[in-house]
N, C-alpha and C positions, 0 to 999 in steps of 0.2 A: 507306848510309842516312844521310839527314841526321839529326846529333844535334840532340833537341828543345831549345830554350833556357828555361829559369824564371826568370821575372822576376817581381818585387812591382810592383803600381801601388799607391805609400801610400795613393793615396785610398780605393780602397776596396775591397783586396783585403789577405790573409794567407796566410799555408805552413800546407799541411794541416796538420803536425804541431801545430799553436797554436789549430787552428781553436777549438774548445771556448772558447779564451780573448781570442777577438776579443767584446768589449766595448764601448759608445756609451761616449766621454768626457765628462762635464757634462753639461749638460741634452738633454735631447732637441731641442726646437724653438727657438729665438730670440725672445721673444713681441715683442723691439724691434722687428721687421719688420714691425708693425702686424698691423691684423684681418685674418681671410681674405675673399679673393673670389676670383671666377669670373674665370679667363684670357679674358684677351680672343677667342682662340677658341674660348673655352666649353669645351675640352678637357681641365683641368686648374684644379687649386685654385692662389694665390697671395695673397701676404701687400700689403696696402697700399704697399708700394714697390718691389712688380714682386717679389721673392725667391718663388720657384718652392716649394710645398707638396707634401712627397710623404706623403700617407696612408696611414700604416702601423698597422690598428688589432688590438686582440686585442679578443674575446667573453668582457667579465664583466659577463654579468650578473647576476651576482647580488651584487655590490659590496658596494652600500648594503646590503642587507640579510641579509646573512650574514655576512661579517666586523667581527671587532672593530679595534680603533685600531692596533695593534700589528702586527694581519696583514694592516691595508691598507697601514700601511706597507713590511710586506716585500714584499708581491705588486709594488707600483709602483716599488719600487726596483731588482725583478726585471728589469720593462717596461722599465724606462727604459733599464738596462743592454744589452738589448736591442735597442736603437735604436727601441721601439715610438711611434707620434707621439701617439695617440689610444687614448685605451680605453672599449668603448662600454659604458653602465650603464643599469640600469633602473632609475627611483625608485620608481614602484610594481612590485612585482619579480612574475617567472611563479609561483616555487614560494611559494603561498600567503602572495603577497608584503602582501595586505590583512589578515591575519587573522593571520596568525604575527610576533611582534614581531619587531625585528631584534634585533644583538648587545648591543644595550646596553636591551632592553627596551622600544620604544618601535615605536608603529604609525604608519603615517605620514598617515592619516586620522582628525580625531573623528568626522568622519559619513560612512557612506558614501551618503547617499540625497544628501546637499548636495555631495560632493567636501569639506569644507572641510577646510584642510591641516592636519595637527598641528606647531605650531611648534619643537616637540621634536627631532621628527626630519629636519626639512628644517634643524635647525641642523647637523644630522651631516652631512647631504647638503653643505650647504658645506665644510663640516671636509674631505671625501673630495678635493672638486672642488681645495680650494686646495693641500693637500696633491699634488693632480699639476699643479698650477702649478708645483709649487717644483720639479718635476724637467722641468717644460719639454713637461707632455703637456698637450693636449686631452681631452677626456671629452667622447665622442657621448653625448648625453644624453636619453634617451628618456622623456620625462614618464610614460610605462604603459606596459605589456607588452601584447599586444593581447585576454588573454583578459578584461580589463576592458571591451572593445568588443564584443567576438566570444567566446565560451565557447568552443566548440567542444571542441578534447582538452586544454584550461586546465581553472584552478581556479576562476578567476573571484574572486567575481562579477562579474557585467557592471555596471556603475555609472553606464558614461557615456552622455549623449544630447548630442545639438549643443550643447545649453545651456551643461548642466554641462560640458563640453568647451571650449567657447569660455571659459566663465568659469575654467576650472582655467587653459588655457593665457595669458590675461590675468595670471593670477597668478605663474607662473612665468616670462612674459618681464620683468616688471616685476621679480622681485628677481632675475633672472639677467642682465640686459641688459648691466650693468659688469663682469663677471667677465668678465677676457681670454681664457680654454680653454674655449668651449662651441661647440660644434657641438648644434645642436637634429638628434634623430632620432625624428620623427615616426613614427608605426606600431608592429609589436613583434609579425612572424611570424605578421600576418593578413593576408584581399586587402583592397583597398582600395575595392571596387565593392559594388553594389546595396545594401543598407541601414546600411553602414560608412560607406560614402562622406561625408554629412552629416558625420557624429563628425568622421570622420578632418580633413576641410576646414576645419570647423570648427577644431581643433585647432592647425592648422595656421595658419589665417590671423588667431588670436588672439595666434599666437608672432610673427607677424611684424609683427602692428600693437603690439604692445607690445614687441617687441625688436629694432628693425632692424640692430641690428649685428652679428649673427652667422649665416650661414647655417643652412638648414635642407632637410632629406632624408628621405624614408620608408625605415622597413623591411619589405620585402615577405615574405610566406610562401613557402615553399620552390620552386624552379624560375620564380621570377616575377620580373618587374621593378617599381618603380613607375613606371616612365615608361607602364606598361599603362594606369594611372588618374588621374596627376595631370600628365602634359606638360604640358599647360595651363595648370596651377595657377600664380600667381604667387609664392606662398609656395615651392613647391619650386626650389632652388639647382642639386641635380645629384640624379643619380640612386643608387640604390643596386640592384643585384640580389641574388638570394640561390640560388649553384647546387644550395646542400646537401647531405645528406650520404647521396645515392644514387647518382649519375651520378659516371663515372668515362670519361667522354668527351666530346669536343673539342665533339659537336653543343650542348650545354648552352650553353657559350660563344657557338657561332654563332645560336643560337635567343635567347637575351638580349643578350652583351652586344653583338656586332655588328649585333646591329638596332636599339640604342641608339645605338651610334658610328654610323650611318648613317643615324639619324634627319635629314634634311633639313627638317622644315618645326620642328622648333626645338629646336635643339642643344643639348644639355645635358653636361658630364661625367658619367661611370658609373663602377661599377666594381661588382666581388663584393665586398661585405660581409658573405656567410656560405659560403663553400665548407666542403667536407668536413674534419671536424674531425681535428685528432689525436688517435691512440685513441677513436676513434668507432665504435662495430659499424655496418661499411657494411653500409648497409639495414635497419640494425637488425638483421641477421641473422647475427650472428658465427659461429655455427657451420658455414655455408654459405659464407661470403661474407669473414670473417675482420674485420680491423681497420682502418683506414686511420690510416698511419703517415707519417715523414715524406717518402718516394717523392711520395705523394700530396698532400703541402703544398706540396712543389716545385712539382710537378706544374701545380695548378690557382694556383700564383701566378704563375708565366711564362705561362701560357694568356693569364690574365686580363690581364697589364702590357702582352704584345705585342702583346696586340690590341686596346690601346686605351685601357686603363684608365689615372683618375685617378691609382690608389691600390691597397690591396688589406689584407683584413682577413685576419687568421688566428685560428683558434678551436683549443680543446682541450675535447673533451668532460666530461674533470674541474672543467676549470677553469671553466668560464662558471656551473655550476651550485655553484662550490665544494663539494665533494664532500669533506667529512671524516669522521672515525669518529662512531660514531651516526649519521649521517644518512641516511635510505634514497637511495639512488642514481636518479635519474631516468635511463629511457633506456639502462637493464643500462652504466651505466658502471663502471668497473672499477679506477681509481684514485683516489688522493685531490690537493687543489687543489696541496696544497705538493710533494709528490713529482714531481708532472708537470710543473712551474716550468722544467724543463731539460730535458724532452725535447728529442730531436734536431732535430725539428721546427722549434721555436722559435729553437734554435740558426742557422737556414738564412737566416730574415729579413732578417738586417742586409745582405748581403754584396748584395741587391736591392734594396734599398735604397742601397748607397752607389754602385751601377751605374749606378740611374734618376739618382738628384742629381749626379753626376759632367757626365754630357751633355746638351747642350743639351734644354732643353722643349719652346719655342714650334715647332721647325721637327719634331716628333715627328708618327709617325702608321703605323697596322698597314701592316706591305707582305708581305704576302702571296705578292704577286704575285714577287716576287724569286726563290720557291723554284721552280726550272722544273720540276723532278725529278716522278716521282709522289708524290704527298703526300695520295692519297684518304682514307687510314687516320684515323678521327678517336680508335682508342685510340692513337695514335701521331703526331698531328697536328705535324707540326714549324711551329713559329710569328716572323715576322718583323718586326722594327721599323725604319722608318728613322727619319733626322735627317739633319742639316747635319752632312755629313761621316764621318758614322757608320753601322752596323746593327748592329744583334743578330737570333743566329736562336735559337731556340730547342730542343734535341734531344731530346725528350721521353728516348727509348731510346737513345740515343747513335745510329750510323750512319754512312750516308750520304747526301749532297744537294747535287744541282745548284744554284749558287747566282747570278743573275744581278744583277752589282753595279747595271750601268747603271739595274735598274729601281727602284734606291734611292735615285739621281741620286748615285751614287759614280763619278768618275772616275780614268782617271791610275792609277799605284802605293797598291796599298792593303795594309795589313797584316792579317794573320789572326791571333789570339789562340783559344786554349779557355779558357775558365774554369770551374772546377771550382762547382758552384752549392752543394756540400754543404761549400764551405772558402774560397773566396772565392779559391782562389790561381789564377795564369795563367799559360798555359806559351806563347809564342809559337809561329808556326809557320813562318813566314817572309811574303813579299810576292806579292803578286800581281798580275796587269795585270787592272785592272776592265773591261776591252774585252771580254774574250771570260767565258765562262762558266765558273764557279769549281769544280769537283769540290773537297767539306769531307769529311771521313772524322774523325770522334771521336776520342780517344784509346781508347776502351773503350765498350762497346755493351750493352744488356739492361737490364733492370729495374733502379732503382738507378745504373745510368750514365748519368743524363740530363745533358747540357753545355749550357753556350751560348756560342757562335761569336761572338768577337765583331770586326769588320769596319771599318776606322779608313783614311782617305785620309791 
C-alpha cells in the first residue's frame, strides 16, 4: 500500500495536534482595501481595489444591549482571533431590547411613538462599532430586530410605520455613513411581504439615500430568503438566507440558496446568514431530536460555500442571546455566553476560511455536475466547487465518489489532497490523469468524518 504523505500548506492549514491553537494574526480584515462592493459578477463581496471579501460572520445580537465595556471587549477579541470578518448586532435588540435598559443603564429610545433616538446610547453603539474597527471586523448592523415591525413570537412593541422607518433609517445613514466597518442589515427574522413590506422598503431606501457607501442586505425569517421580496429593490446589495435551526438537509440549500445562484433575471450574491446554531435544541426539541453541535456547523458551512455562497455566518445559541447567570434563557438554551466562546464549532471556521481566500474568486462557481457517482442522498449530499485550476468536493460522511475532473475544466495531471475540516491539516494522496474519471475514498467515514477533497492541476 501506498504510504499516505502530510504535508502543511502555511497558508492555510495546521497538524491536528495544534488544531485548538490555530489563531487569526492582527486584524481580521485590511480596511486599506477600501469600502466593499459587489464583484463584478455579482457573485461575491470585494473591497475598492479588486481584494476579494470573504464573509465570515457570528450571531450577536444582543451586543449593544446586554454586554458591558469589558465583555465586549472580550467577546471581539475572542472573534477576531477567530478569523471572524463581521459580527452581526441588533441596535434595537429582540429580548426586550426597547423596554429593558442595556448594561450601562440606558434605553435606546426617548419616544417610542416618534422613534426619536436617545443620544446616550447610540453614543455606546459607536464605542462597540469602533472597538471592532480596531481588530479589523465589520458589524452587520441591523437598525431593529423585526419584532418592532412584526410582533408576532417577539416582545415588541411594534413602533414602526414607513414613516417613522424612513425617518429612523435617514438618521442612521447620516451618523453611520464615515464609519469604515458597516454593512447595513435590514430586517431581523421577519418576512418581508404583505404589510411589512412598506416598513421594510422604506427602511431600506432611507439607508441608502442617506449613506451610499456601504452596502446593504435583509434578514429573512427562518427557511426564507430575501431575494423572495426585495430582488428588485435597488437598495438591496446581495442576498441573505436564513436555513435555521430545523433542517438538517441538503434540500434547505437547494430550495434557497441555489435558486438564488441561479436567479437569471438579476444576480445578486447570497449566502446563509443564520444556519443551525451550535448547542441549539434541533427543533427545539432536545429531548427527541438532541443538540446540534459542531458535525452540524461543518456541515451546513461547506453546503452553503460550495454551492455558491459569498460568505457564511455561524451562530451559537448562548451566545447571540448572551446568555449569563440570572438571566432566563430564551429558547431552553443551555449554556452561558463566555463558556461557549470555544466551543469546537467555532474552532472549525478559520481553516474555510483560509481555503476560500487562498484560490482564485472571480473564475469560482458550484459544480455539481463533476460528482458522476450517485449523490441522491440530500442527508449526505456530497457538494462540488470549481475554479481556474482547482476543485473542492465536499464529503459530508466521509466515503466514496466518482469524480469527473474534465467537468471542472481540470486538465492534464492533477493532484488529490484530503483536508481534515475539524484541523485544517492535509494529507496528500498522490496525482491523477483528469482524462478519465477519479474514484476519491476518504480517509475515514460516518458521522463526524466529513473531508473535503481537494483537487489542484
Amino acid at each position: 500500500m501506498k504510504k499516505t504523505v502530510f504535508i502543511l500548506l502555511a497558508a492555510f492549514v495546521l497538524s491536528s495536534a495544534n488544531a485548538q491553537e490555530e489563531l487569526w494574526r492582527g486584524k481580521s480584515v485590511d480596511f486599506s482595501h477600501g469600502k466593499l462592493i459587489v464583484s463584478k459578477n455579482k457573485r461575491y463581496l470585494e473591497h475598492a481595489d479588486g481584494t476579494p471579501f470573504f464573509y465570515l460572520g457570528d450571531t450577536a445580537w444582543e451586543l449593544f444591549h446586554r454586554l458591558n465595556e469589558a465583555e465586549v471587549d472580550e467577546y471581539l477579541e475572542n472573534r477576531r482571533a477567530k478569523g471572524f470578518t463581521v459580527i452581526q448586532a441588533v441596535i434595537l435588540a429582540e429580548l426586550d431590547g426597547l423596554q429593558t435598559p442595556d448594561a450601562n443603564g440606558r434605553l435606546p429610545l426617548k419616544n417610542l411613538e416618534t422613534v426619536e433616538p436617545n443620544e446616550a446610547y447610540f453614543e455606546w453603539v459607536d464605542k462597540v462599532i469602533r472597538k471592532a474597527e480596531e481588530k479589523g471586523m465589520y458589524i452587520g448592523l441591523l437598525p431593529t430586530w423585526g419584532d418592532k415591525v412584526d410582533k408576532q413570537w417577539g416582545v415588541g412593541p411594534e413602533v414602526f410605520t414607513p414613516e417613522t422607518a424612513a425617518r429612523y433609517g435617514a438618521w442612521l445613514g447620516g451618523r453611520y455613513k464615515d464609519f469604515p466597518n458597516i454593512i447595513w442589515v435590514n430586517g431581523g427574522d421577519r418576512a418581508g411581504g404583505g404589510d411589512n413590506f412598506p416598513v421594510w422598503d422604506a427602511l431600506g431606501k432611507a439607508l441608502r439615500a442617506a449613506d451610499p457607501n456601504h452596502l446593504i442586505t435583509f434578514h429573512p425569517q427562518g427557511e426564507r430568503s430575501s431575494s423572495e421580496w426585495f430582488q428588485e429593490c435597488e437598495w438591496l446589495d446581495f442576498n441573505m438566507i436564513q436555513t435555521g435551526h430545523c433542517q438538517r438537509s441538503y434540500a434547505i440549500y437547494d430550495h434557497l440558496l441555489v435558486k438564488d445562484y441561479n436567479n437569471q433575471k438579476r444576480t445578486k450574491p447570497t449566502f446563509d446568514a443564520e444556519p443551525r446554531y451550535e448547542n441549539h435544541p434541533i427543533c427545539w426539541q432536545p429531548d427527541s431530536l438532541g443538540w446540534f453541535d459542531d458535525v452540524d456547523v461543518r456541515q451546513a458551512m461547506y453546503w452553503n460555500l460550495f454551492s455558491g455562497a459569498m460568505g457564511h455566518t455561524y451562530g451559537c445559541h448562548d451566545i447571540w442571546q448572551m446568555l449569563a447567570p440570572g438571566r432566563e434563557p430564551t429558547g431552553q438554551a443551555r449554556g452561558y455566553w463566555r463558556t461557549s466562546l470555544d466551543l469546537p464549532g467555532a474552532f472549525d471556521l478559520i481553516y474555510a476560511r483560509r481555503l476560500m481566500e487562498r484560490f482564485d474568486w472571480g473564475s469560482r462557481a458550484p459544480a455539481l455536475e463533476m460528482i458522476v457517482s450517485e449523490n441522491d442522498s440530500d442527508a449526505d449530499k456530497k457538494v462540488a466547487l470549481k475554479g481556474k485550476g482547482y476543485a473542492f468536493v465536499y464529503f459530508p460522511l466521509g466515503g466514496k465518489a466518482e469524480i469527473d475532473c474534465r467537468k471542472g475544466g481540470l486538465t492534464g495531471e492533477v493532484t488529490l489532497s484530503w483536508m481534515d475540516p475539524r484541523t485544517g491539516s492535509v494529507r496528500v494522496e498522490g496525482k491523477r490523469n483528469a482524462s478519465s474519471v477519479i474514484v476519491a475514498t476518504s480517509p475515514s467515514s460516518g458521522r463526524g468524518h466529513d473531508w473535503v477533497l481537494l483537487i489542484q492541476e
